[in-house]
ROVEX-580084 format. One record per residue: residue number from 0; x, y, z of N, C-alpha, C, CB in turn. Coordinates in Angstrom, 1 decimal, decimal comma. Glycine has a CB too. Layout:
BEGIN
   pos     n_px     n_py     n_pz    ca_px    ca_py    ca_pz     c_px     c_py     c_pz    cb_px    cb_py    cb_pz
   NUM        X        Y        Z        X        Y        Z        X        Y        Z        X        Y        Z
...
//
This chain:
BEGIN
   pos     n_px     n_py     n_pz    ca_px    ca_py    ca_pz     c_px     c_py     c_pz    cb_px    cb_py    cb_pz
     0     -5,8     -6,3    -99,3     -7,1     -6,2    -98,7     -8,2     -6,6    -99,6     -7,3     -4,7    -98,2
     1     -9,0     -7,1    -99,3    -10,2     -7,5    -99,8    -11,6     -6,6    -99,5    -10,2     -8,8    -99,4
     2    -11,9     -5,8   -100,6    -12,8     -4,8   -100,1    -14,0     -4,6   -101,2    -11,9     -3,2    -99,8
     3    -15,1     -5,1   -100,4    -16,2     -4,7   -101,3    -16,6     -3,4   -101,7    -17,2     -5,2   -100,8
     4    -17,0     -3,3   -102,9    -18,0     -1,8   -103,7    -19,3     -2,1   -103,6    -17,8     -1,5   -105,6
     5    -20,0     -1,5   -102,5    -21,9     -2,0   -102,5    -22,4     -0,6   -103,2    -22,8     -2,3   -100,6
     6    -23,3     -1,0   -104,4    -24,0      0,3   -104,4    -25,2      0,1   -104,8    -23,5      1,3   -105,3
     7    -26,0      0,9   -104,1    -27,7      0,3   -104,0    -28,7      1,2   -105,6    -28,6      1,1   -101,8
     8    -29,6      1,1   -105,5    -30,6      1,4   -106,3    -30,9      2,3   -106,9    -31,3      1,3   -105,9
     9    -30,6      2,5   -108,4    -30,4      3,2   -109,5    -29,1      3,6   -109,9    -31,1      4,2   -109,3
    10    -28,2      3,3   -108,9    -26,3      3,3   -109,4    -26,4      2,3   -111,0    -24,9      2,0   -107,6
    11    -26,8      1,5   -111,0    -27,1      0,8   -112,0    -27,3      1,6   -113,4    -28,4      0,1   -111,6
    12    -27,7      2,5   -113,3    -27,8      3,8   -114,2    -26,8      4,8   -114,4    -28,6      4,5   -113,8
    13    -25,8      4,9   -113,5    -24,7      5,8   -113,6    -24,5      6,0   -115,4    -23,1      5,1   -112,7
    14    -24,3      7,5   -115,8    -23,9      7,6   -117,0    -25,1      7,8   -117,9    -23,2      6,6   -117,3
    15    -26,3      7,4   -117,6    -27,0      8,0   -118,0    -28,4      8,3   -117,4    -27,0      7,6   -119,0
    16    -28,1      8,7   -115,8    -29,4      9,0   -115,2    -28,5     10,5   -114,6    -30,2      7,6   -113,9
    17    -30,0     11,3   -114,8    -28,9     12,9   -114,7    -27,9     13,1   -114,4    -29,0     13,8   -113,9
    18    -26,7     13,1   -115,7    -25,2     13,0   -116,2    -24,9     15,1   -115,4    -25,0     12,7   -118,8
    19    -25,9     15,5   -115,5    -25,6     16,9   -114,6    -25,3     16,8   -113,0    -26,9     18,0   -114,6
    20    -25,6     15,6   -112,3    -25,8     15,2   -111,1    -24,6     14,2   -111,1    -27,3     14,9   -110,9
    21    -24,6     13,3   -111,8    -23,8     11,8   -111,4    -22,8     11,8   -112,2    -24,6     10,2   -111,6
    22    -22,6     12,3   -113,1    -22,2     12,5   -114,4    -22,0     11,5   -115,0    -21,3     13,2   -114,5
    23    -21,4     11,5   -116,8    -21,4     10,7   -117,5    -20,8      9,1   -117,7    -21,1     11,5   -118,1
    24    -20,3      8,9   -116,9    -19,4      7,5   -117,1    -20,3      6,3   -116,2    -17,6      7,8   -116,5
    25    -20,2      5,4   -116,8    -20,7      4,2   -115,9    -20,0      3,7   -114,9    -21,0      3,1   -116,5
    26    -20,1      3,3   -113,9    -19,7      2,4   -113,0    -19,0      1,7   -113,2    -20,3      1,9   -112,7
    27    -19,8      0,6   -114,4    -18,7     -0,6   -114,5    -17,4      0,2   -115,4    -19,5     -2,1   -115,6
    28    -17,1      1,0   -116,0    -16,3      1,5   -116,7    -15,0      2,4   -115,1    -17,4      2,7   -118,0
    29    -15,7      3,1   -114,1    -15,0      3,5   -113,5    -14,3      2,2   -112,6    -15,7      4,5   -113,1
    30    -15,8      1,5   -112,5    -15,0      0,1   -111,7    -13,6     -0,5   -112,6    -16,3     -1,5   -111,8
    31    -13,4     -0,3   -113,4    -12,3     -1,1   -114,4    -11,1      0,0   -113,8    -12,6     -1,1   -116,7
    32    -11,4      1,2   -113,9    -10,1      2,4   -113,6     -9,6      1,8   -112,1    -10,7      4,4   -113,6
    33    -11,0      1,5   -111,6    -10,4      1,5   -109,8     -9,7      0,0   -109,6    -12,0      1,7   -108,3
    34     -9,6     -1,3   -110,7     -9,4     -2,2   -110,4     -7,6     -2,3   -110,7    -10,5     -3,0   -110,8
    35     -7,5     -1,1   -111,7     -6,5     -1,0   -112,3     -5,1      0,1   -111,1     -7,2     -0,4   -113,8
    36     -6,1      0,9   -110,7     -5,4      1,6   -109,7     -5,1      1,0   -108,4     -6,1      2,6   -109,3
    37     -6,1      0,0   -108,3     -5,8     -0,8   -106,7     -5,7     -2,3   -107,2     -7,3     -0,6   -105,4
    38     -4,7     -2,3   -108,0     -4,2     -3,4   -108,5     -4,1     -4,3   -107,8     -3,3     -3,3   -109,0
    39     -3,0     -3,9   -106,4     -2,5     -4,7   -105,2     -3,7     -4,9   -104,2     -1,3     -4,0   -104,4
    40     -4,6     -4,6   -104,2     -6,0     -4,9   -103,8     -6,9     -5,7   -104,4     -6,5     -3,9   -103,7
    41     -7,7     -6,5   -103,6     -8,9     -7,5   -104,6    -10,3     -6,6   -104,1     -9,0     -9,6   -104,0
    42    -10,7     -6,0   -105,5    -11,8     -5,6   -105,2    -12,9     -6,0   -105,8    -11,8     -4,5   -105,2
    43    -14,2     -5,6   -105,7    -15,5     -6,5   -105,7    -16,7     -6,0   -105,7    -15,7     -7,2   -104,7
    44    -17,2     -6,1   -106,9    -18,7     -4,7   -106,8    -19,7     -5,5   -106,7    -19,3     -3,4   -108,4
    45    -20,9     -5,1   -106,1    -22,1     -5,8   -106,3    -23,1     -4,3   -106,3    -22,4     -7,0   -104,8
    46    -24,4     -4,8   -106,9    -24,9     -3,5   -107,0    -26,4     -4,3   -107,6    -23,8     -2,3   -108,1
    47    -27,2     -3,9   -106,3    -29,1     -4,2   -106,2    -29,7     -3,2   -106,2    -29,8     -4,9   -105,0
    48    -30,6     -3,2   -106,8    -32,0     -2,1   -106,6    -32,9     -2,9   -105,6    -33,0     -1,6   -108,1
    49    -32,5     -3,7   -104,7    -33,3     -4,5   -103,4    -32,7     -4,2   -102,6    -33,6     -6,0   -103,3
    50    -33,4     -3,7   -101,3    -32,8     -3,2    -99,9    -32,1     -5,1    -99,9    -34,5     -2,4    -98,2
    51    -33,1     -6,0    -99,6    -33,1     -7,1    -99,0    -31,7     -7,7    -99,4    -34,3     -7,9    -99,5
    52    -31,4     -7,7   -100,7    -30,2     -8,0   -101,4    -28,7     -7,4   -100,9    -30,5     -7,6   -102,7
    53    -29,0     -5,9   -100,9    -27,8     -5,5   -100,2    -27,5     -5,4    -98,5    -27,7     -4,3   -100,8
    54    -28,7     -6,0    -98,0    -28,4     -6,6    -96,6    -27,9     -8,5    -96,4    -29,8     -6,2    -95,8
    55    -28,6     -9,0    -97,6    -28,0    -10,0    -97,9    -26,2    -10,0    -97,9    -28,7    -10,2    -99,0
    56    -26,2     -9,2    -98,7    -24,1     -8,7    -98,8    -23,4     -8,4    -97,7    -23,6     -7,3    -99,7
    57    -23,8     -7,6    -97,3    -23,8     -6,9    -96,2    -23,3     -8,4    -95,0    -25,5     -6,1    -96,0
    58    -24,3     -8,8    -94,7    -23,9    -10,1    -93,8    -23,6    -11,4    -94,1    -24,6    -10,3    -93,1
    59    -23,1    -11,3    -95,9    -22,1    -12,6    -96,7    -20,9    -12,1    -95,9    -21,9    -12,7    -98,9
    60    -20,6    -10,9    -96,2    -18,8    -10,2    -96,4    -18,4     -9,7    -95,3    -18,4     -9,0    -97,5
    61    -19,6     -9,2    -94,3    -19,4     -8,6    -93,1    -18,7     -9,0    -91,8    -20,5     -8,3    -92,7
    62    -18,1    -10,1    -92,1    -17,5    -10,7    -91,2    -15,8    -11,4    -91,5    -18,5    -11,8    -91,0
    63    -16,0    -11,5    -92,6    -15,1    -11,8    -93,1    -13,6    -11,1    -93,9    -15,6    -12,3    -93,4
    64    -14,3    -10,0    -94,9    -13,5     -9,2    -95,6    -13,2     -8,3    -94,8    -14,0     -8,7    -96,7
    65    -12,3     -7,0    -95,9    -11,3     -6,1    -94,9    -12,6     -4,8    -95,3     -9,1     -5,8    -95,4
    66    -13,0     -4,5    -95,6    -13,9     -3,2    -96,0    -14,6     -3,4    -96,9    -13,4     -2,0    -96,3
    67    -15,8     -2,5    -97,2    -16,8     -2,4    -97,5    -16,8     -0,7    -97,7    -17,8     -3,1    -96,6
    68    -16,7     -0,2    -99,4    -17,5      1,0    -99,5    -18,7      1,2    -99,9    -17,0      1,7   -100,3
    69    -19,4      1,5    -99,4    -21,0      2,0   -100,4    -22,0      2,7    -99,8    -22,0      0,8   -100,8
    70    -22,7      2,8   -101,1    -23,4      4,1   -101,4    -24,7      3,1   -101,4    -22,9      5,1   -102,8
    71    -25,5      3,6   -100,8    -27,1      3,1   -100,3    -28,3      3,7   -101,1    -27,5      3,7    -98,8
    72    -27,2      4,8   -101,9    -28,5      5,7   -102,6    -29,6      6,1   -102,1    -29,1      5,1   -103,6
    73    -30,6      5,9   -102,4    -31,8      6,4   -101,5    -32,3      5,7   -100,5    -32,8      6,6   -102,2
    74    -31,7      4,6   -100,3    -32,1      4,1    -99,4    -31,4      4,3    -97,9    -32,2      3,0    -99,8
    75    -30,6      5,5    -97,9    -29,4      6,0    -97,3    -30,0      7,0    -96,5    -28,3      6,5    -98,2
    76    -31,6      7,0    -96,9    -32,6      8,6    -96,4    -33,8      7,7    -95,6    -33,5      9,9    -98,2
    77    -34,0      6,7    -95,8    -35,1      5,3    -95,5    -34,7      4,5    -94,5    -35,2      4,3    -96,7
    78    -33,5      3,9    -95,2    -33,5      2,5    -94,5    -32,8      2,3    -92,9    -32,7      1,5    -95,6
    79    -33,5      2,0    -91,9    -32,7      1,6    -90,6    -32,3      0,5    -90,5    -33,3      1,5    -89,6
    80    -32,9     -0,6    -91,2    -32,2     -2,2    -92,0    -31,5     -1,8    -92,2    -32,4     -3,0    -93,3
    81    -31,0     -1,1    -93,3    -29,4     -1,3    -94,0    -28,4     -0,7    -92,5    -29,1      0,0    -95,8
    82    -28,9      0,4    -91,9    -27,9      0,5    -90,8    -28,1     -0,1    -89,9    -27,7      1,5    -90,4
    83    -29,0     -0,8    -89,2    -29,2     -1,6    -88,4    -27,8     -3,7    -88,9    -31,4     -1,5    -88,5
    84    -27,7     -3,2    -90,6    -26,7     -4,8    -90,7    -25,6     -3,8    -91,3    -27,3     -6,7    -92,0
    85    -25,1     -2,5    -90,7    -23,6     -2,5    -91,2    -23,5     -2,6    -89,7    -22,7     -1,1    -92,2
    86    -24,5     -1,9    -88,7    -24,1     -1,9    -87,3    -24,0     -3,4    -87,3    -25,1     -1,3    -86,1
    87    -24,6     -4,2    -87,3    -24,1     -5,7    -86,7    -23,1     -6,8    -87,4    -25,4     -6,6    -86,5
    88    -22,7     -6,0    -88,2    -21,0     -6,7    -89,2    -19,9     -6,2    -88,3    -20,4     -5,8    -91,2
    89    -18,6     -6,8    -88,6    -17,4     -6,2    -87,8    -16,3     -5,9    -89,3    -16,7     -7,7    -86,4
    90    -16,9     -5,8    -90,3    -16,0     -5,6    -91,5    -16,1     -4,0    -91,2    -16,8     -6,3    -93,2
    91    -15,0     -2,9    -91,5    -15,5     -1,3    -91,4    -16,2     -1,3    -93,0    -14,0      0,2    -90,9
    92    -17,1     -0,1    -93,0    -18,1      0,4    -93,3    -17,5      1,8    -94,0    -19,0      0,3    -92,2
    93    -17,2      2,3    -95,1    -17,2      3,7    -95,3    -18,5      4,3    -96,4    -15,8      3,9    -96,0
    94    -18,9      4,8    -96,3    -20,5      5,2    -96,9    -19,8      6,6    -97,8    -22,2      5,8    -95,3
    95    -20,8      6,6    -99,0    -20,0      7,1   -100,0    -21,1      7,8   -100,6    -19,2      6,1   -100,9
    96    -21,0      9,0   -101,0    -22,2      9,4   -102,2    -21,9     10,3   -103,3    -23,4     10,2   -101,5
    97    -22,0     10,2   -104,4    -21,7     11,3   -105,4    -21,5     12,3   -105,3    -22,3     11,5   -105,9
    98    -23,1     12,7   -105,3    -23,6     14,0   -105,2    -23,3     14,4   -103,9    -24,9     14,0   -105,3
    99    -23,2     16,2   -103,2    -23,3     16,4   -101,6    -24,9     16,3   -101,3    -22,6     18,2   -101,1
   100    -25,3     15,0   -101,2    -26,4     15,0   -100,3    -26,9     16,1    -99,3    -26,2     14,0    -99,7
   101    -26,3     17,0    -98,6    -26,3     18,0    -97,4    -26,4     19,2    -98,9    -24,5     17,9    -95,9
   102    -26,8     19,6    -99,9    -26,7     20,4   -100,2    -28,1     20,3   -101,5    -25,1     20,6   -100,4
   103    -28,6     18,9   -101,4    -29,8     18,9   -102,3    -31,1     19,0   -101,0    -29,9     17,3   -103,4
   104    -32,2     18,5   -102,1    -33,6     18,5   -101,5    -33,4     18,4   -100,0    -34,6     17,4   -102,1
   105    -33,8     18,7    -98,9    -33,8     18,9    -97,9    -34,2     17,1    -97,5    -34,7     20,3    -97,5
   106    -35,1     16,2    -97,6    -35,3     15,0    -97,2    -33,7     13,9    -97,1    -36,4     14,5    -98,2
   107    -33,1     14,5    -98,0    -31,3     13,9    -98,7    -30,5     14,4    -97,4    -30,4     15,0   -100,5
   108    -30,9     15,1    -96,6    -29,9     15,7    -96,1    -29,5     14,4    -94,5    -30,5     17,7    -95,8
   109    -30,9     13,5    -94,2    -30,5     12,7    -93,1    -30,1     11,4    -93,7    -31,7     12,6    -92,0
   110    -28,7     10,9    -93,3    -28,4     10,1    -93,2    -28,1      8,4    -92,5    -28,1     10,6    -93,4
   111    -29,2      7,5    -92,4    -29,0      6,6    -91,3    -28,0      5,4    -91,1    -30,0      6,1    -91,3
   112    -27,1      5,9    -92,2    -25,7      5,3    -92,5    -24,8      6,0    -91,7    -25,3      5,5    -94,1
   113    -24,8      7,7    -91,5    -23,7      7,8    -91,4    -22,7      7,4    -89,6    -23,8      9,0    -91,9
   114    -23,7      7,2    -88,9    -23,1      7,5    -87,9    -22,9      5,8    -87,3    -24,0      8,6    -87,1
   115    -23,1      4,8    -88,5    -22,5      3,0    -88,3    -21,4      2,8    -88,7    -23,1      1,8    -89,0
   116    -20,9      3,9    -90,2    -20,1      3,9    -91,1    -18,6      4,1    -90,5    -20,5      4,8    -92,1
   117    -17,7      3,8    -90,8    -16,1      4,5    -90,1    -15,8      5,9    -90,8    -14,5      3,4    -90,5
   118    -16,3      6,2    -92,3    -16,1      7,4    -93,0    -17,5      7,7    -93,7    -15,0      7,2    -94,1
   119    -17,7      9,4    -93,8    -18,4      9,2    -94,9    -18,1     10,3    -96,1    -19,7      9,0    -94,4
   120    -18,0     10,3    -97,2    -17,8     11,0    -97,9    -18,4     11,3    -99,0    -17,0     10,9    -97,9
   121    -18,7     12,4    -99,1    -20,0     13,0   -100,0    -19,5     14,1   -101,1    -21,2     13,7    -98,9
   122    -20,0     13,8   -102,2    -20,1     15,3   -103,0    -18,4     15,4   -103,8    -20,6     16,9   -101,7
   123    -17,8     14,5   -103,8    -16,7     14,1   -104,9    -17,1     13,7   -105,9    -15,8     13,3   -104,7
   124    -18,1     13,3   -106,5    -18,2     12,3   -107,8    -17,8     11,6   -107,4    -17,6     12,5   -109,1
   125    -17,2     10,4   -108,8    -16,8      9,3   -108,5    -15,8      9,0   -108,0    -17,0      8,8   -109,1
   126    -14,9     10,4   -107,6    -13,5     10,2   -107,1    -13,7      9,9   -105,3    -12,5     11,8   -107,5
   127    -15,4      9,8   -104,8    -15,2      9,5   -103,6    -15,0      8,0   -103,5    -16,0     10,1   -102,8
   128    -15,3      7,3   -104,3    -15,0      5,6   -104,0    -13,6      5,7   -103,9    -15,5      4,5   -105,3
   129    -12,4      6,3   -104,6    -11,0      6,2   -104,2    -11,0      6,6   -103,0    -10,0      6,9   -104,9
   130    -11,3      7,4   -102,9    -11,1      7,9   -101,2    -11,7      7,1   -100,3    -11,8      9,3   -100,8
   131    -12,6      7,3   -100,8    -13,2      5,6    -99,5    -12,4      4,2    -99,6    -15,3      4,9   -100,1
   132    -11,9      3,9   -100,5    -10,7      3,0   -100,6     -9,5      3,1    -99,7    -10,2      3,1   -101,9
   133     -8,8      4,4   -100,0     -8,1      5,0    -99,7     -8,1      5,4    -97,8     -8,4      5,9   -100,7
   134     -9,4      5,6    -97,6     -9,2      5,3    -95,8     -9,0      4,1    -95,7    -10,5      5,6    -94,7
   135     -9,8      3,5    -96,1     -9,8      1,9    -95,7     -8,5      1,7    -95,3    -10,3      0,8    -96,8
   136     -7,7      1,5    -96,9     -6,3      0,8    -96,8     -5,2      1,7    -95,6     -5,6      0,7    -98,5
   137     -5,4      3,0    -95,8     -4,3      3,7    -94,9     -5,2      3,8    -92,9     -4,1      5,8    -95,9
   138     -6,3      3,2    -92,8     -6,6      3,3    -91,7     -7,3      1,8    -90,9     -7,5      4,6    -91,7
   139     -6,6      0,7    -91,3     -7,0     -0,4    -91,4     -7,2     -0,7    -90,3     -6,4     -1,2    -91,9
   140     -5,6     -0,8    -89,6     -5,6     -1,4    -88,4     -6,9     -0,5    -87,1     -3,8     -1,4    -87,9
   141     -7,0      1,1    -87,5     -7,6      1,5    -86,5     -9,0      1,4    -86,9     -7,0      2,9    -86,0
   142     -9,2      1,0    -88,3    -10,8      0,4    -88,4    -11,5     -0,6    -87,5    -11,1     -0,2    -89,6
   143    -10,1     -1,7    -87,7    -10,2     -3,1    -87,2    -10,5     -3,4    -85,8     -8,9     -3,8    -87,5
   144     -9,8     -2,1    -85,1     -9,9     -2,1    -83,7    -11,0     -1,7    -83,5     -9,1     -1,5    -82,9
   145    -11,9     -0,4    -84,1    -13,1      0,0    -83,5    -14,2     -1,4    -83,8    -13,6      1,4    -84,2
   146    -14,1     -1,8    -84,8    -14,9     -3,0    -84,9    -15,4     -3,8    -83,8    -14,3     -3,9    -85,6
   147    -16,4     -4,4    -83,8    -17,5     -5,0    -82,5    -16,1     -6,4    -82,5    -20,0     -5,6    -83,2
//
């Protein structure tokens, strides 16, 4: 499978933006563990602090690849763009967040991702990108079919 890692604005910071919250390790460092674990998989990070950019991606790969995990970051509380172009991709969509969003500041708690997405999973650390991997590959075919 061919599955993109989108993660939007301030992920860029993993590891050292509140390590009490995101904790300590970077991205690109976890990205190496997950490329190593999903060996038999081709995976693929991209990662903007521009809405514009990650809707750009969004409808490079949205048509073509087998999944898409990501995390929107704050723009996951904002943006009807970003769900307005996972709704109009036919790639599935799993939305992903660190932290349990539903359990911080009360504005965190609405999601306009979640209900375009096929999964969403919140408040694992970084072990929810495996998991969001992890549906993808074990629920493919029934992603494929809900797809537009």
């Amino acid at each position: 499978m061919k599955i993109l890692i989108l993660n939007g604005p301030n992920l860029n910071l993993l590891g050292r933006r509140e390590p009490e919250i995101y904790g300590s390790q970077s991205f690109e460092a976890y990205f190496d563990i997950l490329e190593t674990k999903y060996s038999d998989q081709q995976l693929y990070y991209f990662q903007s602090n521009h809405e514009g950019k990650l809707i750009d991606k969004l409808h490079e790969v949205g048509f073509l690849w087998d999944g898409i995990v990501f995390n929107a970051g704050g723009y996951t509380h904002t943006s009807i763009a970003l769900a307005d172009a996972v709704a109009a991709i036919k790639t599935p969509v799993t939305e992903v967040h660190i932290s349990n969003i539903y359990e911080r500041e009360p504005f965190r708690h609405h999601s306009y991702l979640k209900n375009v997405c096929v999964e969403s999973i919140v408040g694992q650390g970084l072990k929810g990108y495996d998991m969001c991997i992890d549906f993808l590959i074990k629920n493919y075919n029934q992603c494929k079919s809900k797809s537009k």
